[in-house]
C-alpha positions in Angstrom: -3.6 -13.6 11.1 -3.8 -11.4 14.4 -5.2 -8.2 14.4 -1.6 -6.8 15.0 -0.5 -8.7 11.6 -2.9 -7.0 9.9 -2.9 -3.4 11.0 0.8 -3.6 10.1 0.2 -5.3 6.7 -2.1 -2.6 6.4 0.2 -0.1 7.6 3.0 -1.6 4.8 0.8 -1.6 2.2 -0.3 2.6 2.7 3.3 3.2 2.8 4.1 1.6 -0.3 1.2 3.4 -2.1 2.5 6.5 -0.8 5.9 5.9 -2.0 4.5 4.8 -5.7 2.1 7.7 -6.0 4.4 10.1 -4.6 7.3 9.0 -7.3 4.8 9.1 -9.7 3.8 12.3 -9.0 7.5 13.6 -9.5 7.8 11.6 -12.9 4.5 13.1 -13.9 6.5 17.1 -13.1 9.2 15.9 -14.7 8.3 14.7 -18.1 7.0 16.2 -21.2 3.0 16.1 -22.2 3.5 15.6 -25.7 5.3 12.3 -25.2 4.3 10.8 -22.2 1.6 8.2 -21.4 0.2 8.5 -17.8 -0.8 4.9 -17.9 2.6 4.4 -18.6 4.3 6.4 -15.6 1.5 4.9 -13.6 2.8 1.4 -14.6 6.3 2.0 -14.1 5.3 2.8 -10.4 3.4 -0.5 -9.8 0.0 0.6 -10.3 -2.0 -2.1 -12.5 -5.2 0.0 -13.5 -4.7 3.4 -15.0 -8.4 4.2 -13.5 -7.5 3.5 -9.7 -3.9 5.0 -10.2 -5.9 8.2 -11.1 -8.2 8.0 -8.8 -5.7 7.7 -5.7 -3.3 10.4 -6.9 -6.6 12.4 -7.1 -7.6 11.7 -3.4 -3.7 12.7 -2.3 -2.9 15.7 -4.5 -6.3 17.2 -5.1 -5.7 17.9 -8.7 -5.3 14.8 -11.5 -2.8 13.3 -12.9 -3.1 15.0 -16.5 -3.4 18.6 -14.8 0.2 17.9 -13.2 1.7 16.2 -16.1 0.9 19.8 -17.6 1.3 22.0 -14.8 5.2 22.7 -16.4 3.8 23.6 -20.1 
């Protein structure tokens, strides 16, 4: 694989990430603490491991997943 090949496989793969944690973060807004399971939302949006889901939304949003999910309460 050329180093072309991989920047933009690189490149494809960030913007997919984005794209998950970013319609994560709007089902995380949008639903209701009492009844939803963030591992849940996180595996809707593709993310395998709850813990690295968490982690990345962390590193985007500043603020974790749980503290959005209640931010509407």
């Amino acid at each position: 694989m050329s180093r072309r090949q991989i920047q933009a496989s690189d490149s494809s793969w960030a913007h997919l990430r984005r794209t998950r944690t970013e319609g994560a973060h709007r089902d995380l807004l949008a639903a209701d603490p009492r009844t939803t399971a963030i591992a849940r939302i996180a595996a809707h949006r593709g993310f395998s491991w709850p813990g690295h889901f968490a982690a990345h939304y962390r590193g985007t949003y500043k603020i974790s997943p749980r503290t959005t999910l209640h931010l509407h309460t």
